[in-house]
Backbone as CSV, one residue per row, in Angstrom:
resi,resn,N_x,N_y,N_z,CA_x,CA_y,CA_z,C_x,C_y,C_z
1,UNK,72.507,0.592,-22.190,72.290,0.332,-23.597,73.623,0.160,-24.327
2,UNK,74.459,1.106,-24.057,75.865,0.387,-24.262,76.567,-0.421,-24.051
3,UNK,76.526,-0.835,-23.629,76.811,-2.195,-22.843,76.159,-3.402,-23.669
4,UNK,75.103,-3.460,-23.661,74.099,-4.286,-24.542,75.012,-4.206,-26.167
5,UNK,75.252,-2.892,-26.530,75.785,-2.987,-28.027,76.983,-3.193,-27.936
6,UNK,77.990,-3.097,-26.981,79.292,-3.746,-26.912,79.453,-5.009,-26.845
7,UNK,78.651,-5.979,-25.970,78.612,-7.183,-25.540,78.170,-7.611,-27.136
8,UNK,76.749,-7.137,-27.704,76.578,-7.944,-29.263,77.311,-7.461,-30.413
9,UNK,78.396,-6.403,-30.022,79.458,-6.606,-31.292,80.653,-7.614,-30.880
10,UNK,81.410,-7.784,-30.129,82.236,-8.737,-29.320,81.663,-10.086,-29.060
11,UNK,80.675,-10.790,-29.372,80.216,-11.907,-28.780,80.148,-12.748,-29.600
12,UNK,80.001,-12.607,-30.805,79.885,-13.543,-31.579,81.970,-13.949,-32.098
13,UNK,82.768,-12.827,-32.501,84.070,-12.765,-32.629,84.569,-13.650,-31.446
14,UNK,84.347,-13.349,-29.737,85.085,-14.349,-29.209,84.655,-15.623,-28.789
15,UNK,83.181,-16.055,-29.339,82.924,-17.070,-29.396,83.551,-18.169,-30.462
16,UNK,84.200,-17.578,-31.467,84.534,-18.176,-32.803,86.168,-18.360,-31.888
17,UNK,86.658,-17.511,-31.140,88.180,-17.020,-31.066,88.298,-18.159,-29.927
18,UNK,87.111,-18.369,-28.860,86.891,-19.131,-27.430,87.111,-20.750,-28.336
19,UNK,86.355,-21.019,-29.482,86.503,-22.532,-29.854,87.476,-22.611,-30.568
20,UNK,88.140,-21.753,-31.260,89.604,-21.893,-31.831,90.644,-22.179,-30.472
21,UNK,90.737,-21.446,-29.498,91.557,-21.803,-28.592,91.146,-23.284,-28.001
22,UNK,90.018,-23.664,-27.774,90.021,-24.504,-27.040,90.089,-25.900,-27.996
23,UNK,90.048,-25.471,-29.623,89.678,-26.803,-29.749,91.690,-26.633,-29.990
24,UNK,92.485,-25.818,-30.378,93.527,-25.770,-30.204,94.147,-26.560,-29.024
25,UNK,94.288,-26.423,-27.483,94.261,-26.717,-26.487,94.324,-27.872,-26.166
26,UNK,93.097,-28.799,-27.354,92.529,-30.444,-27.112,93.186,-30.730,-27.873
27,UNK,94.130,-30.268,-28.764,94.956,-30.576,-29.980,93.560,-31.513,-31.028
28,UNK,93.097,-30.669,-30.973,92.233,-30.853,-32.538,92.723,-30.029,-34.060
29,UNK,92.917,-30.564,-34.727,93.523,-29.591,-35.575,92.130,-28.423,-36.547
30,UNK,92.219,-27.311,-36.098,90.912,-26.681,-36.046,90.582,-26.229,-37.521
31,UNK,92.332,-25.825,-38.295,92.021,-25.251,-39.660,91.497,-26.550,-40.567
32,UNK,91.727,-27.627,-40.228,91.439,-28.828,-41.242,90.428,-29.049,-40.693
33,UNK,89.477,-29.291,-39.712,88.438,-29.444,-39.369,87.700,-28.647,-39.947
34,UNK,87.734,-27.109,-39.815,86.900,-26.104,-40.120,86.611,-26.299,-41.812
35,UNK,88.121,-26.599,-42.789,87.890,-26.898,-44.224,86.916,-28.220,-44.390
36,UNK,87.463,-29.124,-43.899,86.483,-30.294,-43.952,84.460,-30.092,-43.698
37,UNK,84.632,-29.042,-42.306,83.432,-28.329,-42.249,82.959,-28.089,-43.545
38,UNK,83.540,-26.789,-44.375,83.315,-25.972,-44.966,82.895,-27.123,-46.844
39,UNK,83.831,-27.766,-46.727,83.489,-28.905,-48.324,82.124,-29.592,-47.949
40,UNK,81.785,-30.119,-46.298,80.572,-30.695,-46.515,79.517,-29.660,-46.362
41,UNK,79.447,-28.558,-45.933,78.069,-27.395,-46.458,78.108,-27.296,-47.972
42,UNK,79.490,-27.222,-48.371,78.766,-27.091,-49.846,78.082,-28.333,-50.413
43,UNK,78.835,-29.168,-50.089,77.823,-30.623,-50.389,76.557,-30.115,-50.201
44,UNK,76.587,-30.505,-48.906,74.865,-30.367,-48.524,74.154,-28.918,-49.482
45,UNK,74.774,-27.905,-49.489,74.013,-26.757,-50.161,74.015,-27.230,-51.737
46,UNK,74.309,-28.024,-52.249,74.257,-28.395,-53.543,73.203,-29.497,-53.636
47,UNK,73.150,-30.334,-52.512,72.401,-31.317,-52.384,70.916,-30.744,-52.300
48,UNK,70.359,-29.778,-51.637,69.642,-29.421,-51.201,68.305,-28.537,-52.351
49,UNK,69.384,-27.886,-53.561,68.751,-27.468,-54.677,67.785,-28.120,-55.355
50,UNK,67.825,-29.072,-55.362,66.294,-29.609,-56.541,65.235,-29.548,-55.142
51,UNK,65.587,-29.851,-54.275,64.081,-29.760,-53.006,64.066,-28.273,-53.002
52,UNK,64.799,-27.422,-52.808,64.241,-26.248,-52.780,63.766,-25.801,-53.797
53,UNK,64.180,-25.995,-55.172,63.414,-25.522,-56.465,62.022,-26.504,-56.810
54,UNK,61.945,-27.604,-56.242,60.940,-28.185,-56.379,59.415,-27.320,-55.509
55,UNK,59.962,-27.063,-54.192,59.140,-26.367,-53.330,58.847,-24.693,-53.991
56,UNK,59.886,-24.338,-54.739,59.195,-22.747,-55.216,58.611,-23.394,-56.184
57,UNK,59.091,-24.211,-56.993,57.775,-24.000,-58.161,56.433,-24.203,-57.831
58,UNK,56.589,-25.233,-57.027,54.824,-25.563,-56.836,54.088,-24.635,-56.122
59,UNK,54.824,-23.822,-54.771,54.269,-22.546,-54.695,54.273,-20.881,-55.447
60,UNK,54.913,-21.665,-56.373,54.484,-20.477,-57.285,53.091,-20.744,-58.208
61,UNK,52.878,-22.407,-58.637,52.375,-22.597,-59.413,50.786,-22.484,-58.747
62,UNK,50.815,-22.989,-57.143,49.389,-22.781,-56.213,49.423,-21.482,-56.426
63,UNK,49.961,-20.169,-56.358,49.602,-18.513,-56.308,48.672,-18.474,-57.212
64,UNK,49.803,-18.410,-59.169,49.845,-18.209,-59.921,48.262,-19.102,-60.797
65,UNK,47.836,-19.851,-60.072,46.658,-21.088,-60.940,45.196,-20.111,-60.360
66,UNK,45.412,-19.555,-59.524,44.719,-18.646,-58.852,43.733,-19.721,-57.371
67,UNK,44.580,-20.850,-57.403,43.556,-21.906,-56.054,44.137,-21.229,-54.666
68,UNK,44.848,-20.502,-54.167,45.059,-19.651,-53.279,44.002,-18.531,-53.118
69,UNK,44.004,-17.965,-54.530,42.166,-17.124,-53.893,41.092,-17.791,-53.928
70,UNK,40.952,-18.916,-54.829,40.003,-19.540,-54.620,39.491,-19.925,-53.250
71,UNK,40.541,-20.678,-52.537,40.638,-20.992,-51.125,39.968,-19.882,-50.070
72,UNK,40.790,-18.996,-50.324,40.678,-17.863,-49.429,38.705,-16.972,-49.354
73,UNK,38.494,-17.205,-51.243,36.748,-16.181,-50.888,35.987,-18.146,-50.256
74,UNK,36.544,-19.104,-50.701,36.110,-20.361,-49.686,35.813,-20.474,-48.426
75,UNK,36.751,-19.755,-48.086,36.827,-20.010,-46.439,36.764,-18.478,-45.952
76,UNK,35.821,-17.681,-46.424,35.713,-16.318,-46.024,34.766,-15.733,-45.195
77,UNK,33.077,-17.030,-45.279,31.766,-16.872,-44.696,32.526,-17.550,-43.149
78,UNK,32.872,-18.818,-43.568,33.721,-19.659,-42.063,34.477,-18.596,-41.533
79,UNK,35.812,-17.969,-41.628,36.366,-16.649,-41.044,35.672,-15.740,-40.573
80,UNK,34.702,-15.195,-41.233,33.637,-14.296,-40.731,32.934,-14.418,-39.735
81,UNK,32.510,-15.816,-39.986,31.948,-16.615,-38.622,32.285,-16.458,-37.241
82,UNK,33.618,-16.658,-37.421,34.605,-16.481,-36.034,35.186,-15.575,-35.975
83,UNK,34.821,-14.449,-36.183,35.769,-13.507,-36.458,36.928,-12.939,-36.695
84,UNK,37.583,-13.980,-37.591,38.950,-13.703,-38.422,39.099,-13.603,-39.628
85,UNK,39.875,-12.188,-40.121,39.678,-11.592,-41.084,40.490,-12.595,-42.397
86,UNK,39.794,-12.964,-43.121,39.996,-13.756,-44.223,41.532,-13.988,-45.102
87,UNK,41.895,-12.548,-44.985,43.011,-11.972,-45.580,44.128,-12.731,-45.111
88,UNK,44.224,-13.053,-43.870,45.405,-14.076,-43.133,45.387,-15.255,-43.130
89,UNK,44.298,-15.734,-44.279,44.612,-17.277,-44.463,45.421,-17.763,-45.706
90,UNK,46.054,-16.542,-46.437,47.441,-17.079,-47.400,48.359,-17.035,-46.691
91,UNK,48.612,-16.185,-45.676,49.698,-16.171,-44.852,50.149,-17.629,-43.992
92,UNK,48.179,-17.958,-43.855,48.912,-18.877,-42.615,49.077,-20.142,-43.549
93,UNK,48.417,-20.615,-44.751,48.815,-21.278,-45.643,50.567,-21.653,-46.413
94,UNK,51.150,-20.157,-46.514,52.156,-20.579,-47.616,53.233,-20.595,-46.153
95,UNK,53.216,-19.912,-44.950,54.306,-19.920,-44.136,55.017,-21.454,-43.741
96,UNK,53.935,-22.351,-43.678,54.658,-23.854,-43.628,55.316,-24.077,-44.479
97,UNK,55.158,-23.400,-45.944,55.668,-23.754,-46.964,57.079,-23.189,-47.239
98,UNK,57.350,-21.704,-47.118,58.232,-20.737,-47.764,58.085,-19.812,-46.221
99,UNK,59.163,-19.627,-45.717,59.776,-18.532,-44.922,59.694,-16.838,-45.568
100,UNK,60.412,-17.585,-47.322,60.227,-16.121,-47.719,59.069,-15.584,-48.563
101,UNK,58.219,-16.511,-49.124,57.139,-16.339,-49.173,56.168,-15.686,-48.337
102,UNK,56.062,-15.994,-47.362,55.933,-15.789,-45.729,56.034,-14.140,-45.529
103,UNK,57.670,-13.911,-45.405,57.609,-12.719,-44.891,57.591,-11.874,-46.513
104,UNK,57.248,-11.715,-47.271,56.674,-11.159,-48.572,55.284,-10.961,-48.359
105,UNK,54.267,-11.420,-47.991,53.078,-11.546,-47.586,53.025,-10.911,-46.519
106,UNK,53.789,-11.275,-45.326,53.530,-10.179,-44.327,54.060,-8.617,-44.870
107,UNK,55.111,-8.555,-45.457,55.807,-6.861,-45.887,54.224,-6.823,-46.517
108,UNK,53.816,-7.059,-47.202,52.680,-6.721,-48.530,51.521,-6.641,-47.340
109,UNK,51.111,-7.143,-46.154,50.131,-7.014,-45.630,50.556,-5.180,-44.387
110,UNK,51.416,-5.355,-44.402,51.680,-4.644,-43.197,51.828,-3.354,-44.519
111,UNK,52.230,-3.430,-45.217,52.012,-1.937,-46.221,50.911,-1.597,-46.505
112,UNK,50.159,-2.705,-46.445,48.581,-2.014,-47.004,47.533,-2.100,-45.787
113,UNK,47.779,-2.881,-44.618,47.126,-2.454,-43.716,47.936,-1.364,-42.507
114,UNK,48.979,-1.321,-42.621,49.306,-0.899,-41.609,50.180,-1.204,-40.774
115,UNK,51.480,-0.905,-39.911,51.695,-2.009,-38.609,51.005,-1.810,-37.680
116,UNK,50.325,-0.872,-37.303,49.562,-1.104,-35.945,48.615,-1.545,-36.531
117,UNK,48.135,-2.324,-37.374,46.195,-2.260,-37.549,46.294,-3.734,-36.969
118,UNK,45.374,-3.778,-36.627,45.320,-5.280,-36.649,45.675,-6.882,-37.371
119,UNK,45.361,-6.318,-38.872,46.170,-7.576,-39.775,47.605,-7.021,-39.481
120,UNK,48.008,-6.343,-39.750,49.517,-6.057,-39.406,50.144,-6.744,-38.083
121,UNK,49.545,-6.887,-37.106,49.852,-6.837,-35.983,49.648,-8.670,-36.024
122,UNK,48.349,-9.274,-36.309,48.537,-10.490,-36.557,49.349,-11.464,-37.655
123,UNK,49.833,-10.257,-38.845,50.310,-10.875,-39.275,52.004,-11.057,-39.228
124,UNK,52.310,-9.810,-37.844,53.295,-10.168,-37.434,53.893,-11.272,-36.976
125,UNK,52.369,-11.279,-35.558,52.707,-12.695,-34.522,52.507,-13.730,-35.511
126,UNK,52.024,-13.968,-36.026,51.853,-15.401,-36.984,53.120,-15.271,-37.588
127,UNK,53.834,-14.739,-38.276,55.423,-14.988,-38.512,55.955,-15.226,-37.642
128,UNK,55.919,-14.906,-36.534,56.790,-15.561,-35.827,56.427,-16.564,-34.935
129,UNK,55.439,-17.154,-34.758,54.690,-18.064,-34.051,54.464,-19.769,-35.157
130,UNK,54.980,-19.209,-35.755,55.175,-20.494,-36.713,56.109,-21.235,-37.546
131,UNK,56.664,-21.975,-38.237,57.595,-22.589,-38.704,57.341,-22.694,-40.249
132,UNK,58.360,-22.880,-40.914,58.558,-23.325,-42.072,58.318,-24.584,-42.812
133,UNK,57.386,-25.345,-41.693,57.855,-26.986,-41.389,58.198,-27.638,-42.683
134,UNK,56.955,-27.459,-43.419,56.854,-28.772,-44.974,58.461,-28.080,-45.549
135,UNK,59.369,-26.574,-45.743,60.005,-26.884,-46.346,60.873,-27.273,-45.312
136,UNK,61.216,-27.087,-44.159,62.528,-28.042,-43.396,62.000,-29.402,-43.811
137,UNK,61.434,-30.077,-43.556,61.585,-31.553,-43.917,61.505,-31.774,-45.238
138,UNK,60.944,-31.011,-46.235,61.711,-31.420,-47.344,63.142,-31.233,-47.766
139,UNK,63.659,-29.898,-47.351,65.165,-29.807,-47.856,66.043,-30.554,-47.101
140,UNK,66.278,-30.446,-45.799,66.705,-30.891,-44.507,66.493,-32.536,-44.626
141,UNK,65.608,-32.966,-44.444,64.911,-34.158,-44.390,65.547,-35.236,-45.741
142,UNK,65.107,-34.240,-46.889,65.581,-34.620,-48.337,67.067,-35.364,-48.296
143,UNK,67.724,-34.082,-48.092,69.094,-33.848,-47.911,70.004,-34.784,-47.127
144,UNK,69.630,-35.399,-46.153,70.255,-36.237,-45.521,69.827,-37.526,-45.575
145,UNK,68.613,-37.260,-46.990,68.111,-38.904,-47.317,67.134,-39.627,-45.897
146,UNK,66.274,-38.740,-45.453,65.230,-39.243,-44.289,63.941,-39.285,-44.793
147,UNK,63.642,-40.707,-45.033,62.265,-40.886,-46.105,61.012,-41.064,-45.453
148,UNK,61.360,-41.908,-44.167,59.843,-41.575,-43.191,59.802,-40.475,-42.720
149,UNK,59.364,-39.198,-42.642,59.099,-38.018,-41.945,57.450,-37.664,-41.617
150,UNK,56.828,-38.934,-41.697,55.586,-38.790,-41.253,55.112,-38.059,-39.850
151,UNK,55.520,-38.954,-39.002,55.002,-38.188,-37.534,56.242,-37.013,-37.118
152,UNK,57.202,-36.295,-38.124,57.375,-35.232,-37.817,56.474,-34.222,-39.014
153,UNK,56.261,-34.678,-39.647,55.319,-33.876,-40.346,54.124,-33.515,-39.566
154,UNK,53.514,-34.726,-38.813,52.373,-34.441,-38.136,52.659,-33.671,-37.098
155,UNK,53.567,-33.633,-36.340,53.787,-32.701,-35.447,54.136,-31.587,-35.979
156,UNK,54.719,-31.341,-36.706,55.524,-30.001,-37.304,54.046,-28.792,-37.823
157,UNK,53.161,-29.308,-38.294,51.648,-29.224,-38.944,50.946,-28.878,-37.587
158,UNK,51.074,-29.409,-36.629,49.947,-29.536,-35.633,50.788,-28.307,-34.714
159,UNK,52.246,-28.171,-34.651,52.473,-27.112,-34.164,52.230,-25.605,-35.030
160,UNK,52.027,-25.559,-36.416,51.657,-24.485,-36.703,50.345,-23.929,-36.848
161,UNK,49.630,-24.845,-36.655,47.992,-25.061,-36.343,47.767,-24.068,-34.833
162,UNK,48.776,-25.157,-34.040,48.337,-24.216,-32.391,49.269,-23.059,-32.564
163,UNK,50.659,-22.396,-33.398,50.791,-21.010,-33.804,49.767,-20.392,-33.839
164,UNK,49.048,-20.813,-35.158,48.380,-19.837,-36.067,46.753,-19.449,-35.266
165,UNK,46.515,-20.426,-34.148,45.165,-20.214,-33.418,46.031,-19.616,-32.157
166,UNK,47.036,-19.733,-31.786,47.804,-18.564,-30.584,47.820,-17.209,-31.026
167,UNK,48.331,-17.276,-32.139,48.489,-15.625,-32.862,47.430,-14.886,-32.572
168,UNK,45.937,-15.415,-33.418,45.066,-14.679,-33.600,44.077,-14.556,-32.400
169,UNK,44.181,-15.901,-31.268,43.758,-15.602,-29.983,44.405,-14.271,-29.278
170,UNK,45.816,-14.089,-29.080,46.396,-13.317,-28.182,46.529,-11.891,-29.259
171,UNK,46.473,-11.817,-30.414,46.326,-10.705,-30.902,44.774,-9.559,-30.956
172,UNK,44.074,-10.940,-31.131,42.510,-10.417,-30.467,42.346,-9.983,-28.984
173,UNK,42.636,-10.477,-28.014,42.738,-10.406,-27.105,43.845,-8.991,-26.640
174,UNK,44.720,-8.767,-27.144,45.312,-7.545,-26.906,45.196,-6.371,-27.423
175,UNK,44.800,-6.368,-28.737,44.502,-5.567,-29.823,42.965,-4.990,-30.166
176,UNK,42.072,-6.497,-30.213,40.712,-6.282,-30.109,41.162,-6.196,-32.168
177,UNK,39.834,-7.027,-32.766,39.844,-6.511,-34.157,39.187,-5.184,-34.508
């Protein structure tokens, strides 16, 4: 176990120290590279602000209009049906949307159910079994000016689809509701 915590305090330091030498070595000049690095993140992180404030407002404004519960007592007889508890369909809703939305919903689920209970436990694996997609391709996507993002949208969607039916398969399956 020590070993393990020596290797991950040291690993990241001589990985930074391993490409300074080497890009040294290739005679790259590393401090002007690294500044040049450093002016285009801020670009891009400046660039990136109206897509990300565009994406909180509107998920604030879906919470706040109340069509998120609407949705949810909607699709509550269907959940019941199949036996999945209703409660995890804002989760699996806003996580394409907001990361931190996302894990706010899971803290708020796992406090009031529990971590071992079952929503807790699914609403673990579903955080992590899924992606952020709609906002990477909007900020990301935005940001570097990429205007067709159709069939990564469709894929990006269709992979959190087979997340969000992995989660609650293998959490049923291990857990039992």
């Amino acid at each position: 176990m020590q070993l393990i915590s020596l290797i991950s305090l040291w690993l990241i330091p001589f990985l930074i120290g391993f490409i300074l030498l080497y890009g040294t070595f290739k005679k790259v000049p590393t401090y002007e590279t690294f500044v040049e690095g450093g002016k285009e993140g801020i670009k891009i992180a400046i660039s990136i602000i109206p897509f990300l404030v565009g994406m909180l407002v509107a998920i604030s404004i879906f919470r706040a209009s109340g069509a998120l519960d609407f949705l949810v007592e909607f699709l509550r007889p269907a959940m019941s049906a199949i036996g999945v508890p209703a409660e995890i369909v804002p989760l699996a809703i806003i996580r394409p949307i907001s990361g931190t939305a996302a894990l706010g919903m899971t803290t708020d689920m796992i406090a009031t159910f529990g971590p071992d209970s079952f929503m807790g436990r699914l609403a673990s694996v579903l955080q992590g079994s899924t992606d952020t997609t709609l906002y990477v391709l909007t900020v990301y996507f935005g940001a570097v000016g990429i205007k067709k993002m159709g069939d990564a949208l469709k894929v990006g969607l269709l992979a959190d689809v087979v997340g969000i039916v992995v989660s609650i398969l293998v959490v049923t399956f291990f857990f039992g509701i």
